[in-house]
SELUMRO-727227 format. One line per field, with one value per residue: residue in one letter; x, y, z of N, C-alpha, C in turn. Coordinates in nm, 3 decimals, decimal comma. Atoms other than C-alpha are relative to their C-alpha. Layout:
<sites>
r c(a ...)
n.xx c(X ...)
n.yy c(Y ...)
n.zz c(Z ...)
ca.xx c(X ...)
ca.yy c(Y ...)
ca.zz c(Z ...)
c.xx c(X ...)
c.yy c(Y ...)
c.zz c(Z ...)
</sites>
This chain:
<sites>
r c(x x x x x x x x x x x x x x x x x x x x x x x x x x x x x x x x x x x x x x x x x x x x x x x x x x x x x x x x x x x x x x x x x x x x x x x x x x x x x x x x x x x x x x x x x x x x x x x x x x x x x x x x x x x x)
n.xx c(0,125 0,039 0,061 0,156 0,058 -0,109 0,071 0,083 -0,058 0,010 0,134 0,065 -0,076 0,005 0,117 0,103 -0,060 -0,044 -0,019 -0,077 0,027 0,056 0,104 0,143 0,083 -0,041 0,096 -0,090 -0,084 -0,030 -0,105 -0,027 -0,094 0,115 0,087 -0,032 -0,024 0,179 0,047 -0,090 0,058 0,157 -0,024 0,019 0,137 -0,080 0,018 -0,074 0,004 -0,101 0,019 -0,086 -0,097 0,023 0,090 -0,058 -0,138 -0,048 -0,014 -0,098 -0,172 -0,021 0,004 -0,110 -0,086 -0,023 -0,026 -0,105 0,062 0,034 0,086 0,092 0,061 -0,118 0,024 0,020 0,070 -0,027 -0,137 -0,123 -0,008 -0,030 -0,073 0,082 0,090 -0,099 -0,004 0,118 0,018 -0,053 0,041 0,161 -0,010 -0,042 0,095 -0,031 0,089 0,101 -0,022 0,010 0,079 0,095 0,058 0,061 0,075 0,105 0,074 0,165)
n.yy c(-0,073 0,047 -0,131 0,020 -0,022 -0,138 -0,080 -0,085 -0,124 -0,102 -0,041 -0,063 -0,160 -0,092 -0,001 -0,090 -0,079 0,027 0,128 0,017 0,165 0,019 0,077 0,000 -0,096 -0,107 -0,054 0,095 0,045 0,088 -0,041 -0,094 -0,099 0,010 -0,073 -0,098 -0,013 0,004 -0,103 -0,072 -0,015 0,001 -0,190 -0,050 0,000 0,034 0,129 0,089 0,134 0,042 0,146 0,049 0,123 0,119 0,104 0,052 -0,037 -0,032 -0,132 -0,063 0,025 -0,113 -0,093 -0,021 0,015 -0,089 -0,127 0,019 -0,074 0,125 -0,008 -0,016 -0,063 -0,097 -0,063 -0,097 -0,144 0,004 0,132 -0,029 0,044 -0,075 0,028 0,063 -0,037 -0,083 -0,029 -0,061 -0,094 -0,088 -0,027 -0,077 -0,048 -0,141 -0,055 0,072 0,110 -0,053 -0,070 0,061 0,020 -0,074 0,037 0,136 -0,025 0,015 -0,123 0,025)
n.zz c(0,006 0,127 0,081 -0,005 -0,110 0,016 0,067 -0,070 -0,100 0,110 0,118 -0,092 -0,004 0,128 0,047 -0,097 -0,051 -0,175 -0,019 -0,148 -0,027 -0,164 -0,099 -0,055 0,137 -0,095 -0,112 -0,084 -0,029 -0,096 -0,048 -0,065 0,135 0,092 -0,056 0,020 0,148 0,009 -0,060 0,026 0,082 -0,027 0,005 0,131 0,100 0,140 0,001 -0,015 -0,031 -0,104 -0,003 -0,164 0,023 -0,115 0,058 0,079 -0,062 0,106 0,003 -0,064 0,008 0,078 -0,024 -0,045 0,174 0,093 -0,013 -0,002 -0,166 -0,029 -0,072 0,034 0,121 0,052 0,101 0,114 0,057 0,113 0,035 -0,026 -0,171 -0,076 -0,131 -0,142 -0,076 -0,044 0,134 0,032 -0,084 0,066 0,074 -0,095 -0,086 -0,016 0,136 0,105 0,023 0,050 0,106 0,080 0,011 0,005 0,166 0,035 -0,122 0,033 0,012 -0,084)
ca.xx c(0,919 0,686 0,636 0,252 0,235 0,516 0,307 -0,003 0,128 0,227 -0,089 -0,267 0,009 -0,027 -0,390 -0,509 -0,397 -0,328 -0,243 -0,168 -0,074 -0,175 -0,256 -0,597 -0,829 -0,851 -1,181 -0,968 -0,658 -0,448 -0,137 -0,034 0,194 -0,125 -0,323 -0,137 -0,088 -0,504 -0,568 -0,299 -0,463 -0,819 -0,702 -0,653 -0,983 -0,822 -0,976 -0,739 -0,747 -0,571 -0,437 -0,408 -0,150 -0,240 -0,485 -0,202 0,150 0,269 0,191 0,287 0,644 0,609 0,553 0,849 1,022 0,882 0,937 1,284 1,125 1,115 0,840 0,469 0,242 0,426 0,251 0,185 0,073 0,031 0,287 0,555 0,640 0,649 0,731 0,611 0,482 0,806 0,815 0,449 0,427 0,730 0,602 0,262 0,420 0,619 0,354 0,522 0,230 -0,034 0,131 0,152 -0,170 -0,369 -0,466 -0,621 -0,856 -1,212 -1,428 -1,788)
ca.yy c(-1,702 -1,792 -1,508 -1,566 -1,434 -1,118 -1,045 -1,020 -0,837 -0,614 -0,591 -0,460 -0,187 -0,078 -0,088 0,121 0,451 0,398 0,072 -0,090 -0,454 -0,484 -0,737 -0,773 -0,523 -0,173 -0,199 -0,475 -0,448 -0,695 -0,551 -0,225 -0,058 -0,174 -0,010 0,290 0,325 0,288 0,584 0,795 0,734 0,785 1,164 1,203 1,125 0,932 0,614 0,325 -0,043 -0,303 -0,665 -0,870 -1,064 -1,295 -1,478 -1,580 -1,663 -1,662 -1,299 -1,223 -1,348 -1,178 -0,862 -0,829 -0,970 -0,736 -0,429 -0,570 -0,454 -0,685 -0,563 -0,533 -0,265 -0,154 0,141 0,258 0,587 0,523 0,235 0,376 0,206 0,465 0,276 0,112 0,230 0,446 0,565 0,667 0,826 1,057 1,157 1,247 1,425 1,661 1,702 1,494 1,248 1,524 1,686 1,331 1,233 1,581 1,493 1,188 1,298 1,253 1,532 1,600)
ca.zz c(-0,662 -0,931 -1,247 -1,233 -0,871 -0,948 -1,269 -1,042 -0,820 -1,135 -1,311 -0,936 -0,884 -1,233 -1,262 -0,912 -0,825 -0,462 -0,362 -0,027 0,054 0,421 0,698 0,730 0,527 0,601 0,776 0,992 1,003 1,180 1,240 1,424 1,075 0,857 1,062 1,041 0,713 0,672 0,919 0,756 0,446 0,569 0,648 0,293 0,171 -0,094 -0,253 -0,224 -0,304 -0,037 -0,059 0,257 0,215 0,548 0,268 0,076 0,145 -0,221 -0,243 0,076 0,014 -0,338 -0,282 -0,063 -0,403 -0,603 -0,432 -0,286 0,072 0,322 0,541 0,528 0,474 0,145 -0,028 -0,414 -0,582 -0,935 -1,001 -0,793 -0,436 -0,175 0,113 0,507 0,744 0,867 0,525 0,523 0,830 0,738 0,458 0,659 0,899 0,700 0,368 0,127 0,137 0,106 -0,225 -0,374 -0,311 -0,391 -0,750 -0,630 -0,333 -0,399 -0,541 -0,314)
c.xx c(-0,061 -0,045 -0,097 -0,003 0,114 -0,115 -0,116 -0,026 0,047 -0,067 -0,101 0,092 -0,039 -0,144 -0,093 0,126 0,045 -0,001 0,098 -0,019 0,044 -0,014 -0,044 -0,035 -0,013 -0,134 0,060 0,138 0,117 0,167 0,041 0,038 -0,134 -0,081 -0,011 -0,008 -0,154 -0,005 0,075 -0,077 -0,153 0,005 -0,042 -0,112 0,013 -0,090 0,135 -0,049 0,091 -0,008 -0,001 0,026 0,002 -0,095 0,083 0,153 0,080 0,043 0,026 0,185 0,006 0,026 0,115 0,148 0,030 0,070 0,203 0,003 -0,004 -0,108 -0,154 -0,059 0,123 -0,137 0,007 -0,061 0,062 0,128 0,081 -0,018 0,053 0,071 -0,098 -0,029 0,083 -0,014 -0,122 -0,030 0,062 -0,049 -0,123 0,034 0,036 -0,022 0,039 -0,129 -0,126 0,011 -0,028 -0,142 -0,137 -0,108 -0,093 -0,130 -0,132 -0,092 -0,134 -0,038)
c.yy c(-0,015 0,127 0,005 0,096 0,145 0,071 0,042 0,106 0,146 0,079 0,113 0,170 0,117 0,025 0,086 0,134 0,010 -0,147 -0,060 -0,136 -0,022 -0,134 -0,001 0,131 0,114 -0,005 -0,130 -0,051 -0,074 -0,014 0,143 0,145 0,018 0,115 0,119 0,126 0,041 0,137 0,121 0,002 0,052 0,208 0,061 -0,034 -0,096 -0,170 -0,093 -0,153 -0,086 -0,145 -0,058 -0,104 -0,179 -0,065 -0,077 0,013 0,011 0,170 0,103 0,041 0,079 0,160 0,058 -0,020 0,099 0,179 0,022 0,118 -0,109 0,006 0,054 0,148 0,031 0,113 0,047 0,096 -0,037 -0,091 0,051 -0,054 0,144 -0,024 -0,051 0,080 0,125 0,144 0,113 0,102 0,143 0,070 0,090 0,095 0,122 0,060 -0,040 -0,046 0,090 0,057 -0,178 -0,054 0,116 -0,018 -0,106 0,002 0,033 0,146 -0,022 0,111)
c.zz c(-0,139 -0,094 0,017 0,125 -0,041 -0,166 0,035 0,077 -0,099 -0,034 0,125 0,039 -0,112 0,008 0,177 0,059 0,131 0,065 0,126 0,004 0,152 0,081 -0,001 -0,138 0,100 0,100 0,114 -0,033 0,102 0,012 0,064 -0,130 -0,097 0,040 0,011 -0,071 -0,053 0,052 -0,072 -0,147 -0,029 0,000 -0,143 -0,062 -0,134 -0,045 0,002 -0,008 0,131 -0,059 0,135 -0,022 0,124 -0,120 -0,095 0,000 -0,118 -0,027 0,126 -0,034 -0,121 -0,080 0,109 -0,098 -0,103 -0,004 0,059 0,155 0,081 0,081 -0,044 0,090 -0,088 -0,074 -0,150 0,000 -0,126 -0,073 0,097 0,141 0,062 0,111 0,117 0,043 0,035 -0,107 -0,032 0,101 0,004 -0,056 0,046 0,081 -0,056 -0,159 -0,094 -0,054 -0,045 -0,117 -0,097 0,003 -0,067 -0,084 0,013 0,120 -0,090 -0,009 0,073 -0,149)
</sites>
């Protein structure tokens, strides 16, 4: 795996508070977990960046490197990997996901 593509993958974790590397984009996603993960996030009001890794197989395969995950969606909050889809839903279900995200939910 080449450093170049693990330090990008770096620099995007570090640099957006919510961070999802997806199938497809969230207004099309093109997997079932992606897709998930999106709606689950949409609840929270929360901004979020996304990658979709279907445009690039480097950073597909990388991002399973970096996080030492092997499956796609993976989630961040603020540098830290949270986890797939399993992971995320959990979390949703039993208010984990709404305490870590509160701070970051968009003011009207």
């Amino acid at each position: 795996m080449s450093n170049d593509i693990l330090k990008q993958i770096d620099e995007a974790v570090k640099s957006n508070d919510v961070l999802l590397f997806m199938k497809g984009t969230p207004d099309f996603p093109q997997c079932g977990f992606s897709q998930r993960v999106v709606a689950i996030l949409a609840e929270y009001d929360v901004p979020f960046a996304a990658v979709n890794v279907l445009l690039n197989d480097a950073v597909r395969q990388g991002i399973k490197d970096y996080a030492d995950w092997p499956t796609i969606p993976q989630l961040y909050v603020k540098g830290e990997f949270i986890g797939g889809c399993d992971i995320v839903s959990e979390m949703h279900e039993n208010g984990e996901l709404k305490e870590l995200l509160a701070d970051l939910q968009k003011t009207v």
